[in-house]
Structure formats: C-alpha cells, structure tokens
N, CA, C and O atoms as a CHARMM CRD file, in Angstrom:
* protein
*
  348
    1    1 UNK  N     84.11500  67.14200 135.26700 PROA 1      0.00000
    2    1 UNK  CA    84.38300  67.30100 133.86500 PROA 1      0.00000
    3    1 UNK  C     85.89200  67.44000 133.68800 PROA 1      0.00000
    4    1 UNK  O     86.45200  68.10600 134.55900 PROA 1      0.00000
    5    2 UNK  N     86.60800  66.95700 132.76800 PROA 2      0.00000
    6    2 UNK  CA    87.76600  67.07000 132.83000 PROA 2      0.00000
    7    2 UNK  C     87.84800  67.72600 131.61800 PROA 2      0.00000
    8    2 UNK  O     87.10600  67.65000 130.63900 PROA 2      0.00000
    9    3 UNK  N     89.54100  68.83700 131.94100 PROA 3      0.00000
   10    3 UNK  CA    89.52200  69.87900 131.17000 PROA 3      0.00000
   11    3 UNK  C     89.18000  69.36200 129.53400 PROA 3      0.00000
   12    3 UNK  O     88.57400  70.16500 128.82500 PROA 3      0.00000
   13    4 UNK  N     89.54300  68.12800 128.99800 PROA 4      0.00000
   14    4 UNK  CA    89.58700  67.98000 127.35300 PROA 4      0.00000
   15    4 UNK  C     88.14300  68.52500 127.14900 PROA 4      0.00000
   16    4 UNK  O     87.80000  69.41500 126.37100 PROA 4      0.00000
   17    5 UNK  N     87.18400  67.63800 128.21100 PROA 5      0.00000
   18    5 UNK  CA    85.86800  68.01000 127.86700 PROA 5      0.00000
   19    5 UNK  C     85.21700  69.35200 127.60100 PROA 5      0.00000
   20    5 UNK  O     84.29500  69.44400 126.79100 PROA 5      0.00000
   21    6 UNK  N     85.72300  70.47800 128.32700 PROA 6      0.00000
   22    6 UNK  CA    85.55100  71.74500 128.37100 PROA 6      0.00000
   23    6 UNK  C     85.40400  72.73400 127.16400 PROA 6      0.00000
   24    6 UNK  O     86.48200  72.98400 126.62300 PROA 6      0.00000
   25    7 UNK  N     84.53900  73.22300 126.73700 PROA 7      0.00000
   26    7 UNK  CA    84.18600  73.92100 125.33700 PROA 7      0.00000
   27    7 UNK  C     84.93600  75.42500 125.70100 PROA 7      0.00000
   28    7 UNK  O     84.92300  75.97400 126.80300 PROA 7      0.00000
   29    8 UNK  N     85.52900  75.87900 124.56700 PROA 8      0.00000
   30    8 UNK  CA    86.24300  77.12700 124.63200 PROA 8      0.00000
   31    8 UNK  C     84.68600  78.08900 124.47600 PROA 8      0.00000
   32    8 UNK  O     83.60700  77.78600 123.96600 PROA 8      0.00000
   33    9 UNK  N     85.16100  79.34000 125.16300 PROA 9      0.00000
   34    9 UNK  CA    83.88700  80.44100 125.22800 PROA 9      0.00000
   35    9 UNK  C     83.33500  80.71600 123.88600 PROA 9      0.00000
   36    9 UNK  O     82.15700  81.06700 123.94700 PROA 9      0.00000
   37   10 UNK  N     84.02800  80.64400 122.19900 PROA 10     0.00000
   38   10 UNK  CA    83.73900  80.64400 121.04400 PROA 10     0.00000
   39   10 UNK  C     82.73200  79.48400 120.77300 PROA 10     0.00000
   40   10 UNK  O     81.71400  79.64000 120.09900 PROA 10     0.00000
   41   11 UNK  N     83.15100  78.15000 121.43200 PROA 11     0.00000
   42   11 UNK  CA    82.18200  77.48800 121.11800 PROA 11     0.00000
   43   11 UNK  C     80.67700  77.32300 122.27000 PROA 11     0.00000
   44   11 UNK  O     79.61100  76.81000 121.92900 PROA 11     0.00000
   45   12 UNK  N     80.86200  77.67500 123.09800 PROA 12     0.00000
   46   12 UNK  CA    79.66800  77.49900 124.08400 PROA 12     0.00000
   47   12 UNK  C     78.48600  78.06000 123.67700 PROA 12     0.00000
   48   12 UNK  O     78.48500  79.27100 123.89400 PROA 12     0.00000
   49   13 UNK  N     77.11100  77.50400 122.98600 PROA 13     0.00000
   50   13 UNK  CA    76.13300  78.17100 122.63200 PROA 13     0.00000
   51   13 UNK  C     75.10600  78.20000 123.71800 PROA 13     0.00000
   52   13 UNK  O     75.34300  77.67300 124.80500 PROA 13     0.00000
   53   14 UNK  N     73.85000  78.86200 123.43200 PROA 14     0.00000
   54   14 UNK  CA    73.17400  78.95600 124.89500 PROA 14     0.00000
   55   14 UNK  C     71.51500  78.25400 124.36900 PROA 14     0.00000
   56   14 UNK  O     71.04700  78.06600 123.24600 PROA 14     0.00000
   57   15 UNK  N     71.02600  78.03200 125.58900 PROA 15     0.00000
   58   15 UNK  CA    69.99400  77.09900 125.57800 PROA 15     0.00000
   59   15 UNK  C     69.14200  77.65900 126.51400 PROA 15     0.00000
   60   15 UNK  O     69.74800  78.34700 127.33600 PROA 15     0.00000
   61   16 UNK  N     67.75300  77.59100 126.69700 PROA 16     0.00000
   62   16 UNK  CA    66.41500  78.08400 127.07100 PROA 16     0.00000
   63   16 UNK  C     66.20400  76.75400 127.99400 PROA 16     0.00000
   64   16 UNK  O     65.97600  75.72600 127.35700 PROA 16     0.00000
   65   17 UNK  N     66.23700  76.67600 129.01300 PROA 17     0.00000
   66   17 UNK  CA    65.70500  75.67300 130.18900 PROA 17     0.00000
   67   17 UNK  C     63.91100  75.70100 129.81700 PROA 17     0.00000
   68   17 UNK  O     63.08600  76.42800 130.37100 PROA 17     0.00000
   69   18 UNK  N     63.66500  74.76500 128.81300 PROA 18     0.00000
   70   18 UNK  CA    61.66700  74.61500 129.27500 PROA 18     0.00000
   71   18 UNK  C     61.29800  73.85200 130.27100 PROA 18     0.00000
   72   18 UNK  O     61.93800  73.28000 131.15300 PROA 18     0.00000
   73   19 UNK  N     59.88700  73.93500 129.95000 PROA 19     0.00000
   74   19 UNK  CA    59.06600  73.01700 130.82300 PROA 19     0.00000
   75   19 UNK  C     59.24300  71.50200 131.17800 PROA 19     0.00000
   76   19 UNK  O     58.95300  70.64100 130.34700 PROA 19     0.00000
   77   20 UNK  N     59.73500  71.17700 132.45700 PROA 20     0.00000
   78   20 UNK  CA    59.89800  69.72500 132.80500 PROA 20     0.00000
   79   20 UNK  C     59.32400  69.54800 133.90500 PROA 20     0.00000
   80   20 UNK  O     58.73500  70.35100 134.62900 PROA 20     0.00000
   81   21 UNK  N     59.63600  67.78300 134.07800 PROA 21     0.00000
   82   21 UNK  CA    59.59700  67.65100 135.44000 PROA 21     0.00000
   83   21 UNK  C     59.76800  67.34800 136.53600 PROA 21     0.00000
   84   21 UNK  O     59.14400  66.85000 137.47200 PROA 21     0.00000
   85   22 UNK  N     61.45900  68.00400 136.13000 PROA 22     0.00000
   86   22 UNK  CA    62.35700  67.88100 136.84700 PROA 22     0.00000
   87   22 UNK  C     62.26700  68.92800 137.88300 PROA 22     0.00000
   88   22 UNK  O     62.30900  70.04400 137.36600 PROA 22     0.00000
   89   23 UNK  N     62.17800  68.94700 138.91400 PROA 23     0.00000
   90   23 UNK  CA    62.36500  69.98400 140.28500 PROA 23     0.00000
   91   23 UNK  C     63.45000  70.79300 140.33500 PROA 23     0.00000
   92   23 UNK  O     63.63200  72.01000 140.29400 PROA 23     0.00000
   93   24 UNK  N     64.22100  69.69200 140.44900 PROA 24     0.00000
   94   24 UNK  CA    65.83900  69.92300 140.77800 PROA 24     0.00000
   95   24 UNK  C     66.50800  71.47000 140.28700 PROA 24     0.00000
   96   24 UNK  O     66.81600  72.29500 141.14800 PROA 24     0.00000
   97   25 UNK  N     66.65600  71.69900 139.08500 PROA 25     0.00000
   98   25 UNK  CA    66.76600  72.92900 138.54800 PROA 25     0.00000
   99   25 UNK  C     66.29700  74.39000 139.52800 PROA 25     0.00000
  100   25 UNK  O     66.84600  75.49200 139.51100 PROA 25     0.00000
  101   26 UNK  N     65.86400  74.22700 139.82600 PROA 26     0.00000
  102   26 UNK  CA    64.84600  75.25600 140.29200 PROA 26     0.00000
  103   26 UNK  C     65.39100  75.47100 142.28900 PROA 26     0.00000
  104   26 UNK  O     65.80700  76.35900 143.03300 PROA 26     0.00000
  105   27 UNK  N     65.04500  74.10100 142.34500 PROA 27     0.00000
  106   27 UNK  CA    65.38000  74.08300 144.02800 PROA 27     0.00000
  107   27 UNK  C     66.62700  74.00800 144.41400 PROA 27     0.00000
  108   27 UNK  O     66.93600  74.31900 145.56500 PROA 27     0.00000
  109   28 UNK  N     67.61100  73.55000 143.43800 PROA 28     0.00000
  110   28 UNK  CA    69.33700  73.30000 143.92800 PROA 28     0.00000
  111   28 UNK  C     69.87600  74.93100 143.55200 PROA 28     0.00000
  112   28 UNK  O     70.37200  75.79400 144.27600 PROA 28     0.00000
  113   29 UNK  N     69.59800  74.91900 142.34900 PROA 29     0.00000
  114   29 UNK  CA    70.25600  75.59700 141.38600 PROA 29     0.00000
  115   29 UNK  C     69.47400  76.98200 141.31800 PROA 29     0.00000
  116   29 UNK  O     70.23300  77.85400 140.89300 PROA 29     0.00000
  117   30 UNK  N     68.26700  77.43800 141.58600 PROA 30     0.00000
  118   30 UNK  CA    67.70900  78.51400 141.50600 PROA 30     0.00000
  119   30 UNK  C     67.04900  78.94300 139.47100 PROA 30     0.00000
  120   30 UNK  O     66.60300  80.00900 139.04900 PROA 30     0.00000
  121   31 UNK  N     67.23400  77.84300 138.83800 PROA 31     0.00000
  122   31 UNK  CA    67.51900  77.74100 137.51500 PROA 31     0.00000
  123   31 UNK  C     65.58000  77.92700 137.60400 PROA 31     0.00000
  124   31 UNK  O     64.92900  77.31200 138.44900 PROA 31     0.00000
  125   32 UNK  N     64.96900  78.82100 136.62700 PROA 32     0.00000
  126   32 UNK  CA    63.52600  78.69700 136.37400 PROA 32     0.00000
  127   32 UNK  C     63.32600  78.35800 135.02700 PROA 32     0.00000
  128   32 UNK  O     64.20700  78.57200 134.19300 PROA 32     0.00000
  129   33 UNK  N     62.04800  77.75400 134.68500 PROA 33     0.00000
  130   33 UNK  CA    61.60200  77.80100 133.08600 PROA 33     0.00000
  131   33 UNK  C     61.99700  79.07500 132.73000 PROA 33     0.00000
  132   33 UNK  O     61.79600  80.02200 133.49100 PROA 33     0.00000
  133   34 UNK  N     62.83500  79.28000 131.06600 PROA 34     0.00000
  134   34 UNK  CA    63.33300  80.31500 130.74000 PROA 34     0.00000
  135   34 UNK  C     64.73200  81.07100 130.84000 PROA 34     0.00000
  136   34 UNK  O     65.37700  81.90200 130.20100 PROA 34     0.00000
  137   35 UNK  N     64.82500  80.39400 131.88000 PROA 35     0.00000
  138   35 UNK  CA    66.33400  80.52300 132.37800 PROA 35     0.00000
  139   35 UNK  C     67.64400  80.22700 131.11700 PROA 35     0.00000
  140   35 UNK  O     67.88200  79.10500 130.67100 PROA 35     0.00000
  141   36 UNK  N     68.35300  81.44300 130.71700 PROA 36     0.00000
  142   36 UNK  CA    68.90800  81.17200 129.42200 PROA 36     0.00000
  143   36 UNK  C     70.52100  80.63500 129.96700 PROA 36     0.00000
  144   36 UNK  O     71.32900  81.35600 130.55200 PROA 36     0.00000
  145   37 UNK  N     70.63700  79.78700 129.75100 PROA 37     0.00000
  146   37 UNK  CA    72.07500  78.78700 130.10200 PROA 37     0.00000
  147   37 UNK  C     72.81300  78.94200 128.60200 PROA 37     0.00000
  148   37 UNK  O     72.45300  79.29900 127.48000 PROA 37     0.00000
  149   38 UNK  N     73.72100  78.59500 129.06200 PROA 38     0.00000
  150   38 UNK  CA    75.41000  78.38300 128.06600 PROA 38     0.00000
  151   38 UNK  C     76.29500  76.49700 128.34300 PROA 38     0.00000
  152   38 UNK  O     76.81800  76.12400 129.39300 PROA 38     0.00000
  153   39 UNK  N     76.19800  75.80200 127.23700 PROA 39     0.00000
  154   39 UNK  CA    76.81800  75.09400 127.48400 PROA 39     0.00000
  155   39 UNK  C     78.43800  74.82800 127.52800 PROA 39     0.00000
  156   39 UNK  O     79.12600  74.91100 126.51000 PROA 39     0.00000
  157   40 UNK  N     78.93700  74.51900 128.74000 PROA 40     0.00000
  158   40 UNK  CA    80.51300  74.09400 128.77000 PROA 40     0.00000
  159   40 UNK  C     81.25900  73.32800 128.31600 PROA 40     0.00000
  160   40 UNK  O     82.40100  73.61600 127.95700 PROA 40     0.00000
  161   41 UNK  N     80.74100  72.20500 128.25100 PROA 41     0.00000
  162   41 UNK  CA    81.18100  70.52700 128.04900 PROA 41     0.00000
  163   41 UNK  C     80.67600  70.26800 126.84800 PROA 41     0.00000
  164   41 UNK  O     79.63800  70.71200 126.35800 PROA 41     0.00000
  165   42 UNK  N     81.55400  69.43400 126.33200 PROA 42     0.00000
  166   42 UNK  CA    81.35400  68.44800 125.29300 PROA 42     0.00000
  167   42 UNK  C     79.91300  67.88800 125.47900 PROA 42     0.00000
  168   42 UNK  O     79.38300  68.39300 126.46900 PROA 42     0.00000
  169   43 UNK  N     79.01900  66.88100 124.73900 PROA 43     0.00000
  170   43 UNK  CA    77.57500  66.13700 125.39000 PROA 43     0.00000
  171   43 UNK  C     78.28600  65.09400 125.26900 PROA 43     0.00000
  172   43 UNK  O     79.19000  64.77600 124.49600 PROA 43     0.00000
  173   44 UNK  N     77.52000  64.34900 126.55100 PROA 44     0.00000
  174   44 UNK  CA    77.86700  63.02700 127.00800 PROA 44     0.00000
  175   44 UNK  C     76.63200  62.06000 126.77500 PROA 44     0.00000
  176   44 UNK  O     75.45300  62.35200 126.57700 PROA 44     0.00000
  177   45 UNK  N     77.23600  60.84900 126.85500 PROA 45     0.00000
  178   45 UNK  CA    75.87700  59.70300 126.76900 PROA 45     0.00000
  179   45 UNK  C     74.62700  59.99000 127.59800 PROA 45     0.00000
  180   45 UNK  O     74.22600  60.99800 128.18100 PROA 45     0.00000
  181   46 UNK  N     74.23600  58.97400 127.47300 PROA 46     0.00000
  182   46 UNK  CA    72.78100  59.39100 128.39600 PROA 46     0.00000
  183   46 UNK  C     72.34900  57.94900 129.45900 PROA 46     0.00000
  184   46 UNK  O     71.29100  57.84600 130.08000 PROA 46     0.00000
  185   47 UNK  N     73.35300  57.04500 129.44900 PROA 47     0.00000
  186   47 UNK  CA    73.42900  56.36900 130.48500 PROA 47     0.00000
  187   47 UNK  C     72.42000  55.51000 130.29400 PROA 47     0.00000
  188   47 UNK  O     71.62800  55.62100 131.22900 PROA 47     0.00000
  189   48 UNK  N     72.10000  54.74400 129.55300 PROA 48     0.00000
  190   48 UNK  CA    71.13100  54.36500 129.17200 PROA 48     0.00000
  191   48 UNK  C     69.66300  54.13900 129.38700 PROA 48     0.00000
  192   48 UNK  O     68.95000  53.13800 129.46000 PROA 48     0.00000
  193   49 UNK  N     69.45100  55.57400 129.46700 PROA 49     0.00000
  194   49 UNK  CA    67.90100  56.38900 129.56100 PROA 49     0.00000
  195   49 UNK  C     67.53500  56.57800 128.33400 PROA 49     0.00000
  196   49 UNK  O     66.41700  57.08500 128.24000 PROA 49     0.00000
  197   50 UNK  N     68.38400  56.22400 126.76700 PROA 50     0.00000
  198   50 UNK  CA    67.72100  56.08200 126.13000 PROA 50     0.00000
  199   50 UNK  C     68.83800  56.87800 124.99200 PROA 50     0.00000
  200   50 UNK  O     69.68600  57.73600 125.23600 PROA 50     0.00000
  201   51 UNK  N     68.43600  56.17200 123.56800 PROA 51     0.00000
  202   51 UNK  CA    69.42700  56.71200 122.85200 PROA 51     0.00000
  203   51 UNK  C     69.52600  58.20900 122.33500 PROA 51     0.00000
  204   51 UNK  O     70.53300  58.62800 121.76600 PROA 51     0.00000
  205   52 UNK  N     68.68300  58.78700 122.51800 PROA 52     0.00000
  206   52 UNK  CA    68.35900  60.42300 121.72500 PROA 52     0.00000
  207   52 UNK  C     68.42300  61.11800 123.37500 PROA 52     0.00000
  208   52 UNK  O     68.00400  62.24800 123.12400 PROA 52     0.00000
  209   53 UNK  N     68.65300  61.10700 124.64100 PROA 53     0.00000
  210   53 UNK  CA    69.02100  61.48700 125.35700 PROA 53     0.00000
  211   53 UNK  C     70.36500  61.89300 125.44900 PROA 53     0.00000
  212   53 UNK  O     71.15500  60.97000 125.25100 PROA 53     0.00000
  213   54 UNK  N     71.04600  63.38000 125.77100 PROA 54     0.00000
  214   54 UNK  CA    72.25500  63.32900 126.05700 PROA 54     0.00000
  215   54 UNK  C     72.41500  64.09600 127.42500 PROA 54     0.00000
  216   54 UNK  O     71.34600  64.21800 128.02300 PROA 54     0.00000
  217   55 UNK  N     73.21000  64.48900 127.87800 PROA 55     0.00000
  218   55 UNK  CA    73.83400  65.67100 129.01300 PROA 55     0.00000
  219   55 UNK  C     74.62400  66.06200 128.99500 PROA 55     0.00000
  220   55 UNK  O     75.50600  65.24600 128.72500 PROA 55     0.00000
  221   56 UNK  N     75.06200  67.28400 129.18500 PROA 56     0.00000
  222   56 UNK  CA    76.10400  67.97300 129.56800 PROA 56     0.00000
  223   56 UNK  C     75.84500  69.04800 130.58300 PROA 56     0.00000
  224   56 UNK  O     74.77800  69.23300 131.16800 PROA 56     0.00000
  225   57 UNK  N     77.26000  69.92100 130.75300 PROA 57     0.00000
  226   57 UNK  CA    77.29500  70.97800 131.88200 PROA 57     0.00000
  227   57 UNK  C     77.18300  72.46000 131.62500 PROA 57     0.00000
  228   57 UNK  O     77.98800  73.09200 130.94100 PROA 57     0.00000
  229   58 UNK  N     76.02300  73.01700 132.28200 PROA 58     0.00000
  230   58 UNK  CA    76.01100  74.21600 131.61600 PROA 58     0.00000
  231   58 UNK  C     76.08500  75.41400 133.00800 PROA 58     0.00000
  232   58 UNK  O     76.46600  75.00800 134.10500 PROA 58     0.00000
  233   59 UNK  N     75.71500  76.76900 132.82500 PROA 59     0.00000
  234   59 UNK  CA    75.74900  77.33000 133.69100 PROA 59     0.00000
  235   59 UNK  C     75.22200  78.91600 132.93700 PROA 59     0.00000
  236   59 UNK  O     75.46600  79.10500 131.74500 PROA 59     0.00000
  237   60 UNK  N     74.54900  79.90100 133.70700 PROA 60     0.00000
  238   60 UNK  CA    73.36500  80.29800 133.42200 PROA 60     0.00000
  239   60 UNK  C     74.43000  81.54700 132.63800 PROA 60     0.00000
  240   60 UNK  O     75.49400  81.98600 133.07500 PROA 60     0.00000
  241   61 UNK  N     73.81200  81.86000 131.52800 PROA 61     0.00000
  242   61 UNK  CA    74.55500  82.24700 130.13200 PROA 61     0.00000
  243   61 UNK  C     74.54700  83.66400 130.84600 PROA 61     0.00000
  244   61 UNK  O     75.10600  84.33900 129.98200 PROA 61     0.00000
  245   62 UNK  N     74.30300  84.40500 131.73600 PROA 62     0.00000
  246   62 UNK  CA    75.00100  85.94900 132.81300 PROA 62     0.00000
  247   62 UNK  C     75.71600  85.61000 134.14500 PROA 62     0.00000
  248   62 UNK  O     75.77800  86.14900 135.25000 PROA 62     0.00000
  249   63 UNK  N     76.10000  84.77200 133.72200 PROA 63     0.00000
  250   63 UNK  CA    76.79000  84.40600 135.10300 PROA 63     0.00000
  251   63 UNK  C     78.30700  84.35400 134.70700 PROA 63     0.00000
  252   63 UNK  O     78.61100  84.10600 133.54000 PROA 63     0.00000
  253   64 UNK  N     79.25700  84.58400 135.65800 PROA 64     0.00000
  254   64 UNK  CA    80.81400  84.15300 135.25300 PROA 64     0.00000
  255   64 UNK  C     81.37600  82.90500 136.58200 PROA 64     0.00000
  256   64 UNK  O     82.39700  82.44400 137.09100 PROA 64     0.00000
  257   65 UNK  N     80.43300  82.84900 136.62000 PROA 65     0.00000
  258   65 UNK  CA    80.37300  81.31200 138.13600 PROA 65     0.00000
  259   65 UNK  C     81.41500  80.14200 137.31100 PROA 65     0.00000
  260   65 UNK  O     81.32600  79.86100 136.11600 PROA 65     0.00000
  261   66 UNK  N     82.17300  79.69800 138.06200 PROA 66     0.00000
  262   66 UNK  CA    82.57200  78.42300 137.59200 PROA 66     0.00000
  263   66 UNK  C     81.94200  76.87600 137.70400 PROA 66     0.00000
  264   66 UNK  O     82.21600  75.82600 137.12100 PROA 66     0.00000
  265   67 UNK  N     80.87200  77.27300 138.83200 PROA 67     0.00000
  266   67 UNK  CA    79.91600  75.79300 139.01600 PROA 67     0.00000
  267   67 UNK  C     79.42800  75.41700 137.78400 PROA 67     0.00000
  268   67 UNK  O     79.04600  76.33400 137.05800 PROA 67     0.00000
  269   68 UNK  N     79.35600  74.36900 137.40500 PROA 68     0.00000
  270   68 UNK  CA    78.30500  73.82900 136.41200 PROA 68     0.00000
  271   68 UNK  C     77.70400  72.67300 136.89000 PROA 68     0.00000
  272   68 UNK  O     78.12200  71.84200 137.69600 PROA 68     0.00000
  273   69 UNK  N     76.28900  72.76900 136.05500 PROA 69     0.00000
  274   69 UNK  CA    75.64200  71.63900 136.64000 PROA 69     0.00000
  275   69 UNK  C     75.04200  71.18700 135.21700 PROA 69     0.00000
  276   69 UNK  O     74.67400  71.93900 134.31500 PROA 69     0.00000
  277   70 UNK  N     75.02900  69.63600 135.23300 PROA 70     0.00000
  278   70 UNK  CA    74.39700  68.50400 134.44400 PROA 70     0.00000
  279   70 UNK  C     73.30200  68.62400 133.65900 PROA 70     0.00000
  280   70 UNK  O     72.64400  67.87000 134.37400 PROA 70     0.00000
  281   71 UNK  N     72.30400  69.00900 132.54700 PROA 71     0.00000
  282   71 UNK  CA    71.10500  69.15700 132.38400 PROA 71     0.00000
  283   71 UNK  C     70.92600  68.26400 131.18400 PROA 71     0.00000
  284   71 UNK  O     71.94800  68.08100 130.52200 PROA 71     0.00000
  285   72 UNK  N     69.88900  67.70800 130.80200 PROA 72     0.00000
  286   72 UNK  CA    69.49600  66.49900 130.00500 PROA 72     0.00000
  287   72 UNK  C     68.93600  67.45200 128.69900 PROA 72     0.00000
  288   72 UNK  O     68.28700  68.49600 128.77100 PROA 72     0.00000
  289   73 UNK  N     69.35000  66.82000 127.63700 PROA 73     0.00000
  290   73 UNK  CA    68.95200  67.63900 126.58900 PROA 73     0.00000
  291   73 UNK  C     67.26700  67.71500 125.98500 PROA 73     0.00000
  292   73 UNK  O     66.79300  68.36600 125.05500 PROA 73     0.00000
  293   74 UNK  N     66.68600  66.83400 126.87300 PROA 74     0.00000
  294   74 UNK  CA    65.17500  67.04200 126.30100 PROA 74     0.00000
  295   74 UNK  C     64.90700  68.04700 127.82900 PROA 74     0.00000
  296   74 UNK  O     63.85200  67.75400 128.39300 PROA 74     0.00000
  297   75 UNK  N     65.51500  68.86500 128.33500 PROA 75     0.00000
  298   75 UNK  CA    64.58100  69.91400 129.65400 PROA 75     0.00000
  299   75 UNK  C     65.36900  71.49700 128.63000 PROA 75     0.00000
  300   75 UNK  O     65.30200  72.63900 129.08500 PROA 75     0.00000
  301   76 UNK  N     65.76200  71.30300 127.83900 PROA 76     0.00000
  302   76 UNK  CA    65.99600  72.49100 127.33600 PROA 76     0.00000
  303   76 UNK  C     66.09500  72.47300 125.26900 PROA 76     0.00000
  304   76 UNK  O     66.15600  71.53100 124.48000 PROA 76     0.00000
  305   77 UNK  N     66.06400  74.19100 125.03000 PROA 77     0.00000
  306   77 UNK  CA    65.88000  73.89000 123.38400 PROA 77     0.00000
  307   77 UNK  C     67.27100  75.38700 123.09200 PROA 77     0.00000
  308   77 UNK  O     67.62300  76.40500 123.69000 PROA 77     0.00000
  309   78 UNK  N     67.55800  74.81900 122.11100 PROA 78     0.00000
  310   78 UNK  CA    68.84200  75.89400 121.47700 PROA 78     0.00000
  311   78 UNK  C     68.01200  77.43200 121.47200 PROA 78     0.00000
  312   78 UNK  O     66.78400  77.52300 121.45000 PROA 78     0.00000
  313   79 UNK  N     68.88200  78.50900 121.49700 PROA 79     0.00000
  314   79 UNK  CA    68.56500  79.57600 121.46600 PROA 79     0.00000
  315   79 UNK  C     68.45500  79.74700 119.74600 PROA 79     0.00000
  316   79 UNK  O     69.53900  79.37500 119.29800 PROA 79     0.00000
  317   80 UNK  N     67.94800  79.98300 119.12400 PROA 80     0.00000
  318   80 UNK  CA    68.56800  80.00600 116.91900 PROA 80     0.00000
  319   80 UNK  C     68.25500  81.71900 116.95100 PROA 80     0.00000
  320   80 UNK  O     68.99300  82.18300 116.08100 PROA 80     0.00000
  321   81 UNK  N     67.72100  82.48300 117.38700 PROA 81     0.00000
  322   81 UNK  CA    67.68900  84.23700 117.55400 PROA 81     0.00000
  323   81 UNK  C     66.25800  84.28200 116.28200 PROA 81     0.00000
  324   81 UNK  O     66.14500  85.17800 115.44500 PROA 81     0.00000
  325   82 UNK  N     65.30000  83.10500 116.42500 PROA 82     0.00000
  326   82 UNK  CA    64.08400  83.59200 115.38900 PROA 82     0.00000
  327   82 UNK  C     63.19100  83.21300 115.81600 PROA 82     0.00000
  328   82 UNK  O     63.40100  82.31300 116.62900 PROA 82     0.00000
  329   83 UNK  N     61.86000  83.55000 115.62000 PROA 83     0.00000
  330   83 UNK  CA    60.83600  84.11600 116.36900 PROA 83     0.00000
  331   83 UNK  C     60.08600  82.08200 115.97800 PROA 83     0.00000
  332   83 UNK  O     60.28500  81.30200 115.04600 PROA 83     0.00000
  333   84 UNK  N     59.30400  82.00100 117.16900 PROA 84     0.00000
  334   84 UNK  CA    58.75800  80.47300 117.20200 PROA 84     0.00000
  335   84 UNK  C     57.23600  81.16500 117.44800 PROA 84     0.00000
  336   84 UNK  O     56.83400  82.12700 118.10100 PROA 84     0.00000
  337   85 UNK  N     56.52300  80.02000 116.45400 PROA 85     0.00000
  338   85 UNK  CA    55.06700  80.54800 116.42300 PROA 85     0.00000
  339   85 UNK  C     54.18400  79.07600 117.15000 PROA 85     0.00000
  340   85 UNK  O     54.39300  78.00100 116.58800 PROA 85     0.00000
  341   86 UNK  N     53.38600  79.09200 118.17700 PROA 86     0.00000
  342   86 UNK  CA    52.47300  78.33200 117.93800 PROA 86     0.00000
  343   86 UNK  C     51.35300  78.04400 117.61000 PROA 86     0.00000
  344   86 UNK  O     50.64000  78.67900 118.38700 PROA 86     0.00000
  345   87 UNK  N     50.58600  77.35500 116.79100 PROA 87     0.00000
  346   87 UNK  CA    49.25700  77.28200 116.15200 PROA 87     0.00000
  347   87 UNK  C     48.64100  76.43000 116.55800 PROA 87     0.00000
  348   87 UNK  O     47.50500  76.23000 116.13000 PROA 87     0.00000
C-alpha cells in the first residue's frame, strides 16, 4: 500500500468479518467470524471479480500491529452501533 493510500486514524471505520468461504482469514491471520477490524487504505478495484466487489487493508480494530491484510468487501459488513434484527 503506498502511503497516499493510507487512511488517517479519524478516518478508519471498523467492520465485522462474517460468514464466508474464505479459510484464509482464520488460518493466516488468526481473524474469526466476528472479528471486529478497522480499515487502513483507501478501497481498491476488485480485479475483475466483478463490479460491486472491492478490497482493501485492514487490521483487527485492538490491535496497534502495523501488518495489514487484504479483505474483500462482501466477507465483511460496517459496524453503524444499531441493533440488526432477523425475521
């Protein structure tokens, strides 16, 4: 990621890792369903996997780690702080 890309700590909001089925998360990264992340980076294309796909770099929203790693925006959902019902 190069620094332009890099979101200042004011802007980095955080995101809820759901259900996928993707492995990777879990086995590289130690990342579980639930796992509340912070994004770093700007979002990037999606490489053409499709147009409503994006990615960027996040890293787990209690951590002060400088690693970040890549996550696709349909394996996670915004944090908004209000209660989700299902019926």
């Amino acid at each position: 990621m190069k620094p332009s890309e890099m979101l200042s700590p004011a802007e980095q909001e955080e995101y809820i890792l759901i259900a996928n089925t993707c492995t990777n998360y879990e086995a590289m990264y130690g990342w579980k369903v639930g796992t509340v992340l912070k994004r770093v980076s700007v979002w990037y294309g999606s490489n053409g996997c499709g147009k409503n796909l994006k990615q960027a770099y996040f890293v787990p929203a209690d951590s002060n780690r400088c690693s970040s790693h890549i996550v696709w925006s349909d394996h996670i959902k915004g944090v908004t702080g209000q209660l989700e019902m299902d019926f």
